[in-house]
C-alpha positions in Angstrom: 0.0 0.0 0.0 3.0 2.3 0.1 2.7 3.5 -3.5 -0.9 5.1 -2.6 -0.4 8.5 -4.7 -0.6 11.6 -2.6 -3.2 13.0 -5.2 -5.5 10.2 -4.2 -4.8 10.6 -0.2 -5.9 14.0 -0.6 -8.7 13.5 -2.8 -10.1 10.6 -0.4 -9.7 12.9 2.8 -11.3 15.7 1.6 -14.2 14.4 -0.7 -14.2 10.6 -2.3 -14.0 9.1 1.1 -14.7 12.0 3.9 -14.9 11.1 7.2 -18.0 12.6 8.0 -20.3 12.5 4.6 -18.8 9.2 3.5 -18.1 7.2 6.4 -20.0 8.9 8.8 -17.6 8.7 12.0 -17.4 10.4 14.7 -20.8 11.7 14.6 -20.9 12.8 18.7 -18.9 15.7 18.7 -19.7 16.3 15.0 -23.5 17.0 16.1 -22.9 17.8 19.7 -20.1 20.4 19.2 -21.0 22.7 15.9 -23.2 25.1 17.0 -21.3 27.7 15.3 -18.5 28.2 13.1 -15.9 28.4 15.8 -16.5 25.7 17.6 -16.4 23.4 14.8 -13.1 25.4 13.4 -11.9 24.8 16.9 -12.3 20.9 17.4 -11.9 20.3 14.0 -8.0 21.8 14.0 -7.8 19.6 17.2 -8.7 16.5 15.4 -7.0 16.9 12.4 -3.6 17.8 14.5 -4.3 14.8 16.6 -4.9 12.4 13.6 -1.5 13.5 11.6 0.7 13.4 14.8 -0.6 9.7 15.5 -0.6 8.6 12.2 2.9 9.5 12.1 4.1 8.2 15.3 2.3 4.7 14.7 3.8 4.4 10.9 7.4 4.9 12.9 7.2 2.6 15.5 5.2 -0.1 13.6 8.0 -2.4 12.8 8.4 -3.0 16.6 4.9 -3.4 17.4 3.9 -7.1 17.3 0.0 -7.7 15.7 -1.0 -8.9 19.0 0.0 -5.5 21.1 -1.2 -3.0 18.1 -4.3 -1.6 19.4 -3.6 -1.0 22.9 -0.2 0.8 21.5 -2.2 3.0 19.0 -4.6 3.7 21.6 -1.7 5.0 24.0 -0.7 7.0 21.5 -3.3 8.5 20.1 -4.2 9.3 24.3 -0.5 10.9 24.6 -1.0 13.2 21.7 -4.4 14.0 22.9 -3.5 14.6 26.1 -0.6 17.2 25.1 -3.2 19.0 22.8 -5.7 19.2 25.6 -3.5 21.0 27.8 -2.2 23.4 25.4 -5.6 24.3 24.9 -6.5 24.9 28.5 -3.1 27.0 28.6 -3.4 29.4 25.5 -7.4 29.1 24.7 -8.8 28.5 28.3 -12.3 30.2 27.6 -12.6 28.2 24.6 -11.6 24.7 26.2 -14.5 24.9 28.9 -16.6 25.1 26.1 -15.9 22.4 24.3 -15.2 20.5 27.4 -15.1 16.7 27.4 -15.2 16.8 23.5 -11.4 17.2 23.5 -10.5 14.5 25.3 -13.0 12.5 23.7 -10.8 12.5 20.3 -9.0 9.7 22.2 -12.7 7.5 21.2 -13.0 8.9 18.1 -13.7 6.2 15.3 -11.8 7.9 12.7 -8.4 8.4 14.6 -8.1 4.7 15.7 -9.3 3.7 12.1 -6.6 5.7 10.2 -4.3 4.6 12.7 -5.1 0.4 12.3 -6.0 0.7 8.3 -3.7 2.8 7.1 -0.9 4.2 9.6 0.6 0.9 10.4 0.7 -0.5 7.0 2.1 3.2 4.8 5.4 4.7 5.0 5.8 7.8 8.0 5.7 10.6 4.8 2.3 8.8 3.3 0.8 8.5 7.1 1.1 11.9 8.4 -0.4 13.2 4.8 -3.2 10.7 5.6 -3.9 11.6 8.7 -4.0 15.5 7.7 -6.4 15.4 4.9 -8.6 13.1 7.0 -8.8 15.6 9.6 -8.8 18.7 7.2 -12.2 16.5 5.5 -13.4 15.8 8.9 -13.1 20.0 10.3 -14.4 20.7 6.5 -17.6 18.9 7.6 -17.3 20.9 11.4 -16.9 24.0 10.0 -19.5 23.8 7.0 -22.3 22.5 9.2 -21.4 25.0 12.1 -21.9 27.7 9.8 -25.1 26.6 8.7 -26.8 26.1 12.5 -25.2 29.1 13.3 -26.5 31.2 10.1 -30.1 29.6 10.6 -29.9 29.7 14.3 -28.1 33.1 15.1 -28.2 35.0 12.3 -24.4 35.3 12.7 -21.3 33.7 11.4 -18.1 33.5 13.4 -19.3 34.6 16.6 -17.1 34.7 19.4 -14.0 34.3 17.3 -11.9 36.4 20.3 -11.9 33.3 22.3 -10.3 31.5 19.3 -8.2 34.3 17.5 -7.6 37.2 20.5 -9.4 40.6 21.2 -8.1 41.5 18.0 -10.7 38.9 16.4 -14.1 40.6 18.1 -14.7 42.5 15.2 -14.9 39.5 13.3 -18.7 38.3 13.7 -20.7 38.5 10.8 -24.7 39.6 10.6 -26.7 38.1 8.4 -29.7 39.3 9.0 -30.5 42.3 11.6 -32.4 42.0 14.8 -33.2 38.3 13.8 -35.0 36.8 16.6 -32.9 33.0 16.0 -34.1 29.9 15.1 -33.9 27.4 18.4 -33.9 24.3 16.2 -30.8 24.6 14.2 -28.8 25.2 17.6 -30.3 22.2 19.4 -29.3 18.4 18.4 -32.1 17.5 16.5 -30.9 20.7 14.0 -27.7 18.9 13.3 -29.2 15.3 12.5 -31.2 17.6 10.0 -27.9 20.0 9.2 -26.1 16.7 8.9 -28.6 15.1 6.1 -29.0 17.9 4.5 -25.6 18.7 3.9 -24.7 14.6 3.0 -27.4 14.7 0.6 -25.9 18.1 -1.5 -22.6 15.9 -1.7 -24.3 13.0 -3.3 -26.0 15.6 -5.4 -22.8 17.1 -6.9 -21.3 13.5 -6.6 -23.9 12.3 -9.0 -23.9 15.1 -11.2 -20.3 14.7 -11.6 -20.7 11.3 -12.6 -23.2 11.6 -14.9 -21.4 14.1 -16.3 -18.3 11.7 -16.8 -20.2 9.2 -18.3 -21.5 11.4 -20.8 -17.7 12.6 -21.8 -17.1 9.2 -22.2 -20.0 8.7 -24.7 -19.2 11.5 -26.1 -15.3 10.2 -27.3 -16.0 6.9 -27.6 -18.9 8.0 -30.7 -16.2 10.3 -32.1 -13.7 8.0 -32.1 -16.5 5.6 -34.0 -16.9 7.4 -36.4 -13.4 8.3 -37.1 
């Protein structure tokens, strides 16, 4: 598997195979945590550090890790990295940590970090790992950040409110109004609005998806009659 073109790692993190519109993992703090833009921004940069640092630590050490230890090693790494990422954000982002709360350390339990780790970490090269691992978590804060933005634009009004606690005082300028004095729509902020945020936004994919395909398949036609009647 250690020939898996870069191009194709990229492509299958961000779209073909997306962590949460394809394979739909780690769906609890995907729904619990994006509220708003930030929040998903936030957890979604903690996830994606966490899964290219542990993807790249179990591709090195995989040659001295028997088949019958694996798991329990992967799992204490991806809990080390987790750990030191945790901290750093109760150190430099404190307000923001509180919110987010036990979702941070709950990356540890995320289906997507242990499953890069297992079906692809431990069997690639360290270069082809960590490039893994980024794009899986770039896909997965792709999906945290586009469905924050829509609960929070249907249920605020607003997009990146409370960016200070992310980016500094210089940042509280940064909230954008949609629409003035609007009154918010409770739904969208509350689970049931991210189930429906969630569908919504899995079904526009396999919209464009099968556009895109049809759309192949027709270029396909198209050449194949030219070259007939050449």
């Amino acid at each position: 598997m250690s020939d898996i073109a870069y191009s194709r790692i990229i492509r299958d993190g961000l779209w073909t195979n997306n962590p949460a519109f394809v394979q739909i993992l780690g769906l609890c703090p995907l729904l619990a945590v994006s509220s708003n833009v930030v929040n998903g921004l936030s957890l979604g940069l903690a996830t994606a550090l966490t899964l290219a640092l542990s993807n790249t630590i179990v591709s090195m050490v995989r040659h001295w890790v028997s088949d019958e230890i694996r798991i329990p090693v992967f799992v204490l790494v991806i809990a080390c990295v987790v750990t030191a990422i945790e901290l750093a954000m109760n150190v430099y982002l404190h307000e923001l940590y509180k919110i987010l709360g036990i979702f941070i350390p709950l990356i540890v339990t995320n289906c997507i970090v242990i499953a890069r780790a297992e079906a692809f970490a431990s069997r690639n090269t360290v270069t082809r790992a960590c490039a893994d691992g980024l794009f899986m978590g770039l896909g997965s804060m792709f999906a945290l950040v586009l469905l924050g933005a829509l609960r929070e634009a249907i249920g605020q009004g607003t997009l990146f409110a409370n960016a200070h606690l992310m980016f500094g005082d210089a940042a509280k300028g940064m909230t954008i109004t949609l629409v003035e004095h609007y009154h918010g729509f409770l739904l969208a902020i509350l689970p049931p609005g991210a189930f429906i945020g969630l569908g919504l936004l899995i079904a526009i994919k396999n919209m464009i998806d099968a556009r895109l395909a049809r759309r192949a398949m027709a270029t396909v036609l198209v050449t194949h009659e030219a070259g007939w009647h050449a």
